[in-house]
C-alpha positions as CSV (number, residue, x, y, z in Angstrom):
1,X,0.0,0.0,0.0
2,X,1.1,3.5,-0.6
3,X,1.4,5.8,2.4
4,X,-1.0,7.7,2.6
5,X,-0.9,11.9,1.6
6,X,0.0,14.4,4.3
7,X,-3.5,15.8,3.8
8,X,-5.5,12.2,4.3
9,X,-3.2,11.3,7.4
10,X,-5.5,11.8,9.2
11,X,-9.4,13.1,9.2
12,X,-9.3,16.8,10.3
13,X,-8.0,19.2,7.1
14,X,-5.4,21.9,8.3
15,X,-3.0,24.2,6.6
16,X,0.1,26.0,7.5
17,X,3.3,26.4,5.6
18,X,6.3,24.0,5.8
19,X,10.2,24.0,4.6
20,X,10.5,21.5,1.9
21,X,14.1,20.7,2.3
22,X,17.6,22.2,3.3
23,X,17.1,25.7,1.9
24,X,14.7,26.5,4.7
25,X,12.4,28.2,2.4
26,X,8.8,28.6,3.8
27,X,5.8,28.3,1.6
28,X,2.2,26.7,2.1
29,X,1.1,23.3,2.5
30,X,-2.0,21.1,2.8
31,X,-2.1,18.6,5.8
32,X,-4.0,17.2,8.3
33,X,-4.5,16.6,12.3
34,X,-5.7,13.8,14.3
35,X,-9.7,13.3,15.4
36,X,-9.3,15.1,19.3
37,X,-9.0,12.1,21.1
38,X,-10.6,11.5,24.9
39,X,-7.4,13.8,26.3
40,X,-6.7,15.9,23.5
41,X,-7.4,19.5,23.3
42,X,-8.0,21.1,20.0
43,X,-7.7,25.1,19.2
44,X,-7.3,27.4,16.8
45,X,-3.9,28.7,16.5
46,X,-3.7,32.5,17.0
47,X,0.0,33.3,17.4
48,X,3.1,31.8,17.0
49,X,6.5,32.8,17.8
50,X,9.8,32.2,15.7
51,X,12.5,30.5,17.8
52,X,15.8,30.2,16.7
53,X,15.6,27.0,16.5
54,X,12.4,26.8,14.0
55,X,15.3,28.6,11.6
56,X,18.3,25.9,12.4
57,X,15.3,22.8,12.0
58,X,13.7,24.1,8.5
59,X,17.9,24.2,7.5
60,X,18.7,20.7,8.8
61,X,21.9,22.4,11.0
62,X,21.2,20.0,13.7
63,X,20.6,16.8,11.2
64,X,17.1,15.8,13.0
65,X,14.7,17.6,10.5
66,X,11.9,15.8,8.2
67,X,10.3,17.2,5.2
68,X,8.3,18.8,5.1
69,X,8.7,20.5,8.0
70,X,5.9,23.0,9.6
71,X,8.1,24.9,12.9
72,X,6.5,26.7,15.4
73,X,6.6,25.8,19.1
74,X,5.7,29.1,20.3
75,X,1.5,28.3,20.0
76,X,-0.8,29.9,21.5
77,X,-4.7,30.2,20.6
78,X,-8.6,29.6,21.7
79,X,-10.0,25.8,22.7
80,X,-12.4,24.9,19.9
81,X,-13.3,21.0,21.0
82,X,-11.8,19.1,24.1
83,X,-12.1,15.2,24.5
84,X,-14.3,13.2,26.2
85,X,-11.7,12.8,29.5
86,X,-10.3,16.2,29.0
87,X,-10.4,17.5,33.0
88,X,-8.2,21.1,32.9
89,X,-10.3,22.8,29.6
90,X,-13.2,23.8,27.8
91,X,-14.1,25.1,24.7
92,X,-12.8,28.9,24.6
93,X,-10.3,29.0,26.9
94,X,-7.0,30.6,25.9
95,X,-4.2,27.9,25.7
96,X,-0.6,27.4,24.6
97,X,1.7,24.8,23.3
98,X,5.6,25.0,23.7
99,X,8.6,22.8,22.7
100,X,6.7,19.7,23.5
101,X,3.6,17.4,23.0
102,X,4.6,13.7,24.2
103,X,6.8,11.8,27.1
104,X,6.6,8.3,28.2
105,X,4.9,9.4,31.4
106,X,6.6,6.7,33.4
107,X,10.5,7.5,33.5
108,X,12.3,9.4,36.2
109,X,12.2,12.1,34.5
110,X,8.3,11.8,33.4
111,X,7.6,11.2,37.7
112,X,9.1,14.5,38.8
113,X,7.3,16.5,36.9
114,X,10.6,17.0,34.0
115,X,9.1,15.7,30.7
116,X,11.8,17.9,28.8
117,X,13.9,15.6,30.2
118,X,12.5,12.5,29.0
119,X,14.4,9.6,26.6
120,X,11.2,9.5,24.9
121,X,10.0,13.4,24.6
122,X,8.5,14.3,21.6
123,X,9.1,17.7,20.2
124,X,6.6,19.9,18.7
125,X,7.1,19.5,15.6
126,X,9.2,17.0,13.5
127,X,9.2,14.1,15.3
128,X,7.7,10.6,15.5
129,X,4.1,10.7,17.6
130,X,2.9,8.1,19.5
131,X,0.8,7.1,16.6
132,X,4.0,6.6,14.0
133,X,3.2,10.1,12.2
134,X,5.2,13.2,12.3
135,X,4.4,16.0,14.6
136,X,3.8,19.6,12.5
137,X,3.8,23.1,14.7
138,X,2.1,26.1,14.7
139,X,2.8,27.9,11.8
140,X,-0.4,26.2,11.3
141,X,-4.6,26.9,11.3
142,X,-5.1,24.4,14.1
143,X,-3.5,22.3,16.8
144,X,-4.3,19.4,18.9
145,X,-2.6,17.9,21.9
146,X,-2.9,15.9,24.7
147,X,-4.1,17.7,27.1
148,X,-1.3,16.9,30.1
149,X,1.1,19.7,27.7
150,X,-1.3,22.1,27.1
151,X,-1.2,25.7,29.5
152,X,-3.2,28.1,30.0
153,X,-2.9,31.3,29.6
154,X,-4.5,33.8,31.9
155,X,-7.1,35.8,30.7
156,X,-4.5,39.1,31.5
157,X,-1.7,38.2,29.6
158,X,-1.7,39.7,25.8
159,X,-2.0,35.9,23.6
160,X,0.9,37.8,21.1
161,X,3.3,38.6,23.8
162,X,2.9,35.4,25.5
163,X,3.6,33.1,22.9
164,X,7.4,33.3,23.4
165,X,7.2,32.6,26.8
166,X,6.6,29.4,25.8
167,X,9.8,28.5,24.4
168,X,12.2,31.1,25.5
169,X,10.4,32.3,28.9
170,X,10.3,29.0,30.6
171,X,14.1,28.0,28.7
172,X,15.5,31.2,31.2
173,X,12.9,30.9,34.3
174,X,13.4,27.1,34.8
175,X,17.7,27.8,35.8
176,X,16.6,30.9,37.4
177,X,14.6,29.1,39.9
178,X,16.5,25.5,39.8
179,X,19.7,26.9,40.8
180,X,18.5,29.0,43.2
181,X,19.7,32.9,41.4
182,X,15.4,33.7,42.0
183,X,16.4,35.9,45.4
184,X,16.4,39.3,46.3
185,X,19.8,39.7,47.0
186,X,21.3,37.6,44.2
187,X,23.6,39.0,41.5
188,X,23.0,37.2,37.9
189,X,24.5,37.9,34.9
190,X,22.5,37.4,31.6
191,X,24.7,36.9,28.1
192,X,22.8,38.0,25.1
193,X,20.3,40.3,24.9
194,X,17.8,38.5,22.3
195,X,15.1,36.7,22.7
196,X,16.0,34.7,25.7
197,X,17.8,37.4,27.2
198,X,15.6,40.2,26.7
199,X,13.4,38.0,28.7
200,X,15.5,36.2,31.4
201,X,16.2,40.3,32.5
202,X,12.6,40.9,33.0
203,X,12.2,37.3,35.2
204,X,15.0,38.0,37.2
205,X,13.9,41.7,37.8
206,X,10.4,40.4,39.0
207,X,12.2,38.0,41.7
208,X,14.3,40.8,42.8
209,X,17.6,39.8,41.8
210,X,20.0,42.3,40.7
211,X,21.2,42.2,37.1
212,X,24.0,42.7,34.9
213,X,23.7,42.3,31.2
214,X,26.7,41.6,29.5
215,X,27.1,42.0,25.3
216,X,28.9,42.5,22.4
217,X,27.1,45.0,21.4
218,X,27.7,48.4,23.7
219,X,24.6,49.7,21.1
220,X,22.3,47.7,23.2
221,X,23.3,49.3,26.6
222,X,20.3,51.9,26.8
223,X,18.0,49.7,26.0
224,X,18.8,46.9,29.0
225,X,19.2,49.8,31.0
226,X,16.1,52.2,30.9
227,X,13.6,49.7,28.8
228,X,14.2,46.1,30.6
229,X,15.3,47.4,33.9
230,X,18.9,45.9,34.2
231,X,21.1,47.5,37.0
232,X,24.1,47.6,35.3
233,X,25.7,46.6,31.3
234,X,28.9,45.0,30.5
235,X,30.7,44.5,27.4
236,X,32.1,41.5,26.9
237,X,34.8,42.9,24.4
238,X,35.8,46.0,26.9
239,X,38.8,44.5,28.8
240,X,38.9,46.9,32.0
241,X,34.8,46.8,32.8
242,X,35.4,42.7,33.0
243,X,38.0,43.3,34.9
244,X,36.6,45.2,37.0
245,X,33.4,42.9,37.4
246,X,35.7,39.9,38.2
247,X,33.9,38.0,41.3
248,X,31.1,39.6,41.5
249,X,28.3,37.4,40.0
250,X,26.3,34.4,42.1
251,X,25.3,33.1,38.5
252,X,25.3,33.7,34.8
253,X,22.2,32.5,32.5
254,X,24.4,32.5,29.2
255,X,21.7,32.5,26.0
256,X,24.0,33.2,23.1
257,X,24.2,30.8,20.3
258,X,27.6,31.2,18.9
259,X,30.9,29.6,19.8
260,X,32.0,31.8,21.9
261,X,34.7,31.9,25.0
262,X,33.4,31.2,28.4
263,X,36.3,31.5,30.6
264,X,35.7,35.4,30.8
265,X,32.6,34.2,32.1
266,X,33.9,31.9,34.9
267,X,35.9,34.5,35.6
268,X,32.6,36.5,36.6
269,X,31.4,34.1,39.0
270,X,31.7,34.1,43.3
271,X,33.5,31.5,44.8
272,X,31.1,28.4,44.3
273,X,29.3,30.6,41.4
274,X,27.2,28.9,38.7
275,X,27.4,29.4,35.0
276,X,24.4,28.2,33.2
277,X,24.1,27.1,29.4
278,X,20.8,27.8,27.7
279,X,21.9,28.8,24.3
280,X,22.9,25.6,21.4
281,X,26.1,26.5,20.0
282,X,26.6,23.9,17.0
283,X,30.3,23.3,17.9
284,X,31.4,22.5,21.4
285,X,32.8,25.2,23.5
286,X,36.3,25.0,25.2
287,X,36.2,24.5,29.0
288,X,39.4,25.7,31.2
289,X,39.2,23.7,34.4
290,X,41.6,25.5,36.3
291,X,38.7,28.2,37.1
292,X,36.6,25.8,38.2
293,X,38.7,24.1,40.8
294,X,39.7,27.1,42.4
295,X,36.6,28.7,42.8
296,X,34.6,25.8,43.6
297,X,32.7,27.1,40.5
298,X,29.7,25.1,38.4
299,X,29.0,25.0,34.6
300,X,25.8,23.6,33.8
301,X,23.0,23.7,31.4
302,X,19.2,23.8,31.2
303,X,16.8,22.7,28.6
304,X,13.1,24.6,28.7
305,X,11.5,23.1,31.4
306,X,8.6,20.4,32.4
307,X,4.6,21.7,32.3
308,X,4.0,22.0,35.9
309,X,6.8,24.6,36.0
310,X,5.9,25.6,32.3
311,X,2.5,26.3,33.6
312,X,4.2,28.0,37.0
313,X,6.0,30.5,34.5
314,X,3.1,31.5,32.5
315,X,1.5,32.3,36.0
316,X,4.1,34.3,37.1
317,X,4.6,36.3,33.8
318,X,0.7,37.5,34.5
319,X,1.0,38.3,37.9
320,X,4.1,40.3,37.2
321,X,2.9,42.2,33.9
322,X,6.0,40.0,31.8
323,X,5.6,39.4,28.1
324,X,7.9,39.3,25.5
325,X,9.2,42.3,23.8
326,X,7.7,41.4,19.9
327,X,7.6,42.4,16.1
328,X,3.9,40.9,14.7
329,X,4.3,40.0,11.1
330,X,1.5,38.0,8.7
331,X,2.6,34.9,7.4
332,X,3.7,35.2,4.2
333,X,6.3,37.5,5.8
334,X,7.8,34.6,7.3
335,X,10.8,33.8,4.7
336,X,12.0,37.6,5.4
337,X,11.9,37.5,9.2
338,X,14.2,34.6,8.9
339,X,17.0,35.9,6.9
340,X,16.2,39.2,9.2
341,X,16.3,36.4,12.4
342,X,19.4,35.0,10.7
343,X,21.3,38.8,11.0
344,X,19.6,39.3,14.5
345,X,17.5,42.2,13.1
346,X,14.8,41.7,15.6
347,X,13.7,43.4,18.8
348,X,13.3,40.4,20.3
349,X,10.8,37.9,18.6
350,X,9.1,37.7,16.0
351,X,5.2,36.3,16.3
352,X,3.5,35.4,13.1
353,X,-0.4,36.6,13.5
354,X,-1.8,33.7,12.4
355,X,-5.5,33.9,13.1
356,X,-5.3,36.9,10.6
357,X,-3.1,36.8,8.1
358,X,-3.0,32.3,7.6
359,X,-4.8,32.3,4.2
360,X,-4.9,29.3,2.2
């Protein structure tokens, strides 16, 4: 037998656009979701974010993608149908969908509440479901998932601005609180002001820690300053100011993606300090060791975060007023934002209004 067409998959029509191979290139496409089973939740997609990563997956550059590939793991929208055994949602509530939609449910991992942790998560989009068919995203019309990774979003948060918070709010909140830099007291550092950055300064403002961002770019030092609250600015490139800020930092949430040196970095850090890895560079960093053993110091690393404490993030972006600072585009735009993604020409995400401008 012939497999069957993307669009007769399964029963429920949808459309969304989708990289056909290695050039990335965006353009529409016909497919098709699963019937909303007893714990699914279906809704309308409204928003989606562009992650970084939806770039490096629609080019291959990490050698996991299949074609064609719909990104998007930054979803948020309205409930249209829930299933029969569906306990947390009803039909118009305002929901999201980040980085993942399956885990084995019975791991170590899966038991404490860390599905991003789990051998068997399943991503967004390009992956193998449950049922043996790829997973698509939400540069799509609709969306349906079981209903243990679904959030909600409070009625008070802006569905645009909180669509990044799924993907890049919870990837700089979940170290935050895990390694304990979520006190009044605490000095953190952030590296990169982008789309994780931009948004780990506004967490760590809203748990009163004090915070230093430190860039390339001295261009971006009014804006961490008087727009995103940041105490102080450092640039990495300017010799003296790191020297001067030598031992000063309890922890550093490093977001960029570039190979770049981290030993400055350590160099930042309190005895027993903690650097923490959220960004992807492609090629592995070098790591002095010297540093480390005589400061007692910690490099680690931190991958989004499981749904109770996805959920826990969204909740605390509402009662704190925290969104992500965005650019809405329609979706045929979506080729341009990449390349302009691609040159970091963006202040800081990019969410494709979907509900509006999705036309088939």
């Amino acid at each position: 037998m012939a497999a069957k067409s993307h669009e007769e998959e399964h029963p429920n029509k949808a459309f969304g656009w989708a990289a056909r191979d290695q050039s990335g290139v965006l353009s529409p496409f016909q497919f098709s979701r699963r019937v909303t089973g007893e714990k699914d939740v279906a809704f309308k997609v409204l928003f989606c974010g562009i992650c970084h990563s939806d770039l490096h997956m629609a080019k291959n550059e990490w050698g996991t993608s299949t074609y064609p590939l719909v990104p998007g793991h930054e979803i948020v929208g309205q409930v249209t149908e829930v299933g029969s055994k569906v306990e947390k949602f009803k039909v118009g509530d305002k929901v999201g969908v980040g980085c993942l939609v399956g885990s084995c449910h019975s791991c170590d991992s899966c038991s404490n509440n860390l599905e991003n942790y789990c051998p068997e998560l399943i991503l967004t989009y390009s992956a193998k479901y449950h049922d043996g068919t790829i997973t698509y995203g939400g540069y799509s019309d609709i969306m349906v998932a079981d209903e243990h990774f679904i959030v909600r979003i409070p009625d008070n948060l802006p569905l645009d601005g909180a669509a990044p918070l799924l993907c890049a709010g919870i990837t700089v909140y979940s170290p935050l609180r895990f390694f304990d830099l979520d006190k009044p007291g605490i000095h953190v550092g952030v590296v990169g002001l982008g789309g994780l950055g931009h948004v780990a300064v506004k967490f760590a403002k809203a748990m009163g820690v004090k915070v230093t961002v430190i860039s390339t770019s001295p261009s971006k030092k009014q804006e961490a300053l008087e727009h995103l609250g940041a105490d102080s600015f450092l640039v990495s490139r300017d010799q003296d100011g790191m020297q001067a800020a030598v031992g000063t930092m309890d922890g550093i949430i490093d977001t960029v993606s570039a190979t770049h040196p981290i030993s400055p970095l350590i160099g930042l850090l309190k005895t027993r300090g903690k650097l923490v890895l959220v960004g992807a560079p492609a090629k592995p960093l070098e790591l002095p060791v010297f540093p480390l053993l005589l400061g007692g110091k910690v490099v680690g690393g931190s991958g989004i975060g499981g749904m109770k404490e996805t959920q826990e993030m969204i909740d605390f972006a509402a009662k704190n007023n925290i969104t992500a600072d965005i650019e809405v585009i329609s979706m045929d735009y979506v080729n341009t934002a990449m390349e302009r993604l691609l040159k970091g020409d963006v202040r800081y995400r990019f969410v494709i209004d979907i509900g509006n401008t999705l036309k088939i």
